[in-house]
SEMI-815272 format. One record per residue (C-alpha): residue number from 1; residue in three letters; x, z, y. Coordinates in steps of 0.05 Angstrom, whole numbers. Layout:
REM residues N
SITE:zamar:zator:xx:zz:yy
SITE:NUM:ALA:X:Z:Y
...
END
This chain:
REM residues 220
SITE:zamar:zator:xx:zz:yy
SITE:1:UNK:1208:2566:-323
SITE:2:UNK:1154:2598:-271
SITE:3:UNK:1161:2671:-270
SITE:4:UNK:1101:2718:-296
SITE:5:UNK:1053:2753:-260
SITE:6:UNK:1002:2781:-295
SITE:7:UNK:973:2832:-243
SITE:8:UNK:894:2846:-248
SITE:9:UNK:862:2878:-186
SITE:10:UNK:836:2946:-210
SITE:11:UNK:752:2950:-210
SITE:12:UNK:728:2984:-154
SITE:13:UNK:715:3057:-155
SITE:14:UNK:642:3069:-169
SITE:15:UNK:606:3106:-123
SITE:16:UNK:570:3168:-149
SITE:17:UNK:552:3236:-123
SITE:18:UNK:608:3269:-145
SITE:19:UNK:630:3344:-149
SITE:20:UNK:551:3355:-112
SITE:21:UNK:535:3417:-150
SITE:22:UNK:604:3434:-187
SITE:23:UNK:622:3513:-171
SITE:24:UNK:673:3520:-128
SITE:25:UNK:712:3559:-184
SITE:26:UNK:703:3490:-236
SITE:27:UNK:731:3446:-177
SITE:28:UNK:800:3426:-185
SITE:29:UNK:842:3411:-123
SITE:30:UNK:891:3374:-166
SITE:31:UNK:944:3379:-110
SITE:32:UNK:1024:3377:-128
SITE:33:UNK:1039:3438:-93
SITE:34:UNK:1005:3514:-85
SITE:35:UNK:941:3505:-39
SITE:36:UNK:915:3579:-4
SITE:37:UNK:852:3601:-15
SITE:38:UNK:837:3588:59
SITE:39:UNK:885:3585:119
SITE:40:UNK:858:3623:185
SITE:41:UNK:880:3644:258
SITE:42:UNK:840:3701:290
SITE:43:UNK:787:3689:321
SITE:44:UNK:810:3614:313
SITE:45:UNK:794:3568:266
SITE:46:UNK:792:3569:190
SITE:47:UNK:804:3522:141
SITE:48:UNK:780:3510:76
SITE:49:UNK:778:3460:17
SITE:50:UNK:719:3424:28
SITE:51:UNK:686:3417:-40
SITE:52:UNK:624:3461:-23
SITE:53:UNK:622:3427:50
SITE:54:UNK:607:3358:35
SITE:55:UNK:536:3358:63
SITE:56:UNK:535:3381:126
SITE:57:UNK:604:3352:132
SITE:58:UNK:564:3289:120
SITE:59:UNK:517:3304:170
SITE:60:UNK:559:3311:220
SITE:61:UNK:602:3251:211
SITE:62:UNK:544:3203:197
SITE:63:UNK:514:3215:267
SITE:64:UNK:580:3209:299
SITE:65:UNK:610:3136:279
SITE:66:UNK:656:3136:343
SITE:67:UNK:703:3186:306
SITE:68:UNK:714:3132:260
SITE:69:UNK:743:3075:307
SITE:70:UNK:813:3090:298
SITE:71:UNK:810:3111:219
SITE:72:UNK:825:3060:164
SITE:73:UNK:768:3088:136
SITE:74:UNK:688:3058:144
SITE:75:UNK:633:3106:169
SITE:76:UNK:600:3145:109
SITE:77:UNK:536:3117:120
SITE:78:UNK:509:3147:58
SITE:79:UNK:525:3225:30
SITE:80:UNK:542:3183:-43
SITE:81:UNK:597:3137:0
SITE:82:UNK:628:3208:35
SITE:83:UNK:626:3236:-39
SITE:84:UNK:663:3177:-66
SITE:85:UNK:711:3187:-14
SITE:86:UNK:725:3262:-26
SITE:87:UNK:740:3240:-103
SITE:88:UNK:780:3177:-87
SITE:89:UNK:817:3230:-37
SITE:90:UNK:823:3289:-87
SITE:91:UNK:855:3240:-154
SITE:92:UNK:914:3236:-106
SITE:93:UNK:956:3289:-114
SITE:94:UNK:1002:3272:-62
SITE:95:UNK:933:3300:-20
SITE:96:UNK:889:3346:2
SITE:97:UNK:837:3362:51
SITE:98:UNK:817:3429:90
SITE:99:UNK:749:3433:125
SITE:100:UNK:759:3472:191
SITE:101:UNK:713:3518:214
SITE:102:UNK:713:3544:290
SITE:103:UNK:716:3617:289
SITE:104:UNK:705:3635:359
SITE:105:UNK:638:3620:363
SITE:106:UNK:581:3684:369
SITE:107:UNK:530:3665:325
SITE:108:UNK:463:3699:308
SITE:109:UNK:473:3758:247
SITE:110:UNK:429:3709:200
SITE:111:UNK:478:3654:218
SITE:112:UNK:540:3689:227
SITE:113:UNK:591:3671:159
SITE:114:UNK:651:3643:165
SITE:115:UNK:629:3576:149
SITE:116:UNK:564:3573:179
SITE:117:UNK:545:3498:184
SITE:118:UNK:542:3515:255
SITE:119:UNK:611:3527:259
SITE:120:UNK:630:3470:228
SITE:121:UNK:683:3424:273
SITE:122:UNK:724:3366:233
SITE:123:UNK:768:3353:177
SITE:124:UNK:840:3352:168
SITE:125:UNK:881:3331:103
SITE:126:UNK:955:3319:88
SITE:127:UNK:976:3251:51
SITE:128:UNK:1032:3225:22
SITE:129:UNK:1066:3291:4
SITE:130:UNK:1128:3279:-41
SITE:131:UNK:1163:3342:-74
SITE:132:UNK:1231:3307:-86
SITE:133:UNK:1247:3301:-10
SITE:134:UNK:1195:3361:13
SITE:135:UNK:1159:3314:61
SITE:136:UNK:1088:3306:75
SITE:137:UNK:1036:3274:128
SITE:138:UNK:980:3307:168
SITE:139:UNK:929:3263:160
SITE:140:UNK:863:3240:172
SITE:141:UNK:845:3276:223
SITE:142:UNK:775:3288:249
SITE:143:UNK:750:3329:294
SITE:144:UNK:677:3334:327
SITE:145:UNK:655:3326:387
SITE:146:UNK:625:3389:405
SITE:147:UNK:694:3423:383
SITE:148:UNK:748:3371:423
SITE:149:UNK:789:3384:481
SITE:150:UNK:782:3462:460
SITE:151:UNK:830:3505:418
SITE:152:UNK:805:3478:350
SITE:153:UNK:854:3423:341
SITE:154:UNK:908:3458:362
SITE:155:UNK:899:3522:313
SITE:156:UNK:891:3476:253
SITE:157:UNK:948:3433:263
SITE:158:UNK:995:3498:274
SITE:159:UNK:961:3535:209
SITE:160:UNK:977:3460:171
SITE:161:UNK:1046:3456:200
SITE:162:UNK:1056:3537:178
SITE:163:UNK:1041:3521:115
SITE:164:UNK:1075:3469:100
SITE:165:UNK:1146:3502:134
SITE:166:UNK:1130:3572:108
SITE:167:UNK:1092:3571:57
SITE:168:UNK:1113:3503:21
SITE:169:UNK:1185:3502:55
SITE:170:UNK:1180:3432:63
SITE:171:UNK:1233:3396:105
SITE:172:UNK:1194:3348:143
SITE:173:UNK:1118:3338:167
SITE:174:UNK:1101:3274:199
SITE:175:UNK:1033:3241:234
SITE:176:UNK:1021:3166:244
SITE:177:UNK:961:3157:313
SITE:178:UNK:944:3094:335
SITE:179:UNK:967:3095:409
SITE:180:UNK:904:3070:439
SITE:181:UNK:871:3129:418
SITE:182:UNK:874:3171:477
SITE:183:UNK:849:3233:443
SITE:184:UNK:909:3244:397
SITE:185:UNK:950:3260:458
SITE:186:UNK:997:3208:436
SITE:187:UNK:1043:3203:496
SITE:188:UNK:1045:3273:500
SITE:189:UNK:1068:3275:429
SITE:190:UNK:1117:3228:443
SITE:191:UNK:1141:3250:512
SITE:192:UNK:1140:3324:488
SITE:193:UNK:1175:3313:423
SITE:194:UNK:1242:3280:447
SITE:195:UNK:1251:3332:504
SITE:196:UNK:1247:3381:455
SITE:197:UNK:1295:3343:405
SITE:198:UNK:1348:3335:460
SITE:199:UNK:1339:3408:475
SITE:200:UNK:1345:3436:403
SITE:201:UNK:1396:3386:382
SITE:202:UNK:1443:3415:440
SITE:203:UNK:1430:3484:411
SITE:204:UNK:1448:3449:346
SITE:205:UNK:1383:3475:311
SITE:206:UNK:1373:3461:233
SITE:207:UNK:1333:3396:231
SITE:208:UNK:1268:3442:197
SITE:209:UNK:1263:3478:258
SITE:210:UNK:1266:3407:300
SITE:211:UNK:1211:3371:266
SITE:212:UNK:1172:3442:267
SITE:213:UNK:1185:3451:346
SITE:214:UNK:1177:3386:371
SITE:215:UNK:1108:3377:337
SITE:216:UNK:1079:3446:353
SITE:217:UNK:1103:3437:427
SITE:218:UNK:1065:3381:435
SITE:219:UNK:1005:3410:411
SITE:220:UNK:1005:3461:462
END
């Protein structure tokens, strides 16, 4: 007797312009764990939840489709496809996006908020977090091109990484590059992380603080 399989595709997602004018007070995050109101280094970086970003985040990232050659995700060629995107992204509540903000900058007084388009400079997002073994994933990743090779990446991967091991208390925080993408630093990464596992695991350091070291080290 042939076994049954009676699996139907789901219907693709309609795209719509969703969340466009919804108050940031009416938007729901819909995350599984508590989300800050904003995360921020001085004179740093800042990130936020990027539900009032979405157009000039679009802006950005439509005029820039290099950033999107090592992403399992297509260009957003159309601010309806990035909006799409940011609800397909925010149903999951296993994730969550930040929009991060490059606080260094001296803008003009007229210009000069926090989140000033102008100091706009990428995305980041965890994925996959699970609550029952307190892991998670940094993940995507996106950062412009006016802001890399500066101190932008750098702050917001430390403020995620602090806030998932402080904050969250989460045991382990991973991130999948592709390894032909220079910019990630990947050998470094790599190199970096296992001489600072053999270091901590001859100080016999609690496996939190190993996964925490070995992946801020690197970014530095």
């Amino acid at each position: 007797m042939p076994l049954l399989n009676g699996f139907t595709p789901p219907a693709p997602f309609p795209e719509q312009d969703y969340h466009l004018e919804t108050p940031v007070g009416e938007y729901d995050l819909n995350f599984c764990l508590d989300v800050p109101d904003a995360l921020s280094t001085p004179g740093g970086v800042l990130l936020v939840p990027p539900s009032l970003h979405a157009v000039p985040l679009h802006a950005q990232l439509s005029s820039n489709p290099a950033l999107f050659r090592y992403l399992p995700v297509s260009q957003f060629t159309t601010l309806t496809s990035f909006l799409t995107f940011l609800e397909v992204f925010r149903l999951d509540p296993t994730r969550l996006l930040f929009a991060i903000y490059d606080q260094s900058l001296l803008l003009a007084s007229e210009d000069d908020s926090p989140t000033s388009p102008h100091r706009l400079a990428g995305l980041i997002g965890v994925l996959k977090t699970d609550t029952h073994t307190r892991s998670t994933e940094i993940g995507p990743v996106i950062v412009l091109p006016d802001f890399q090779r500066s101190h932008v990446m750098t702050h917001a991967a430390a403020l995620v990484l602090g806030w998932a091991f402080d904050d969250l208390k989460l045991r382990r925080v991973q991130w999948f590059a592709n390894e032909r993408n220079e910019a990630t630093g990947w050998d470094v990464w790599r190199e970096e992380g296992r001489e600072k596992i053999a270091e901590l695991v001859a100080r016999e350091v609690k496996p939190r603080t190993l996964v925490r070291s070995a992946a801020t080290a690197s970014a530095e």
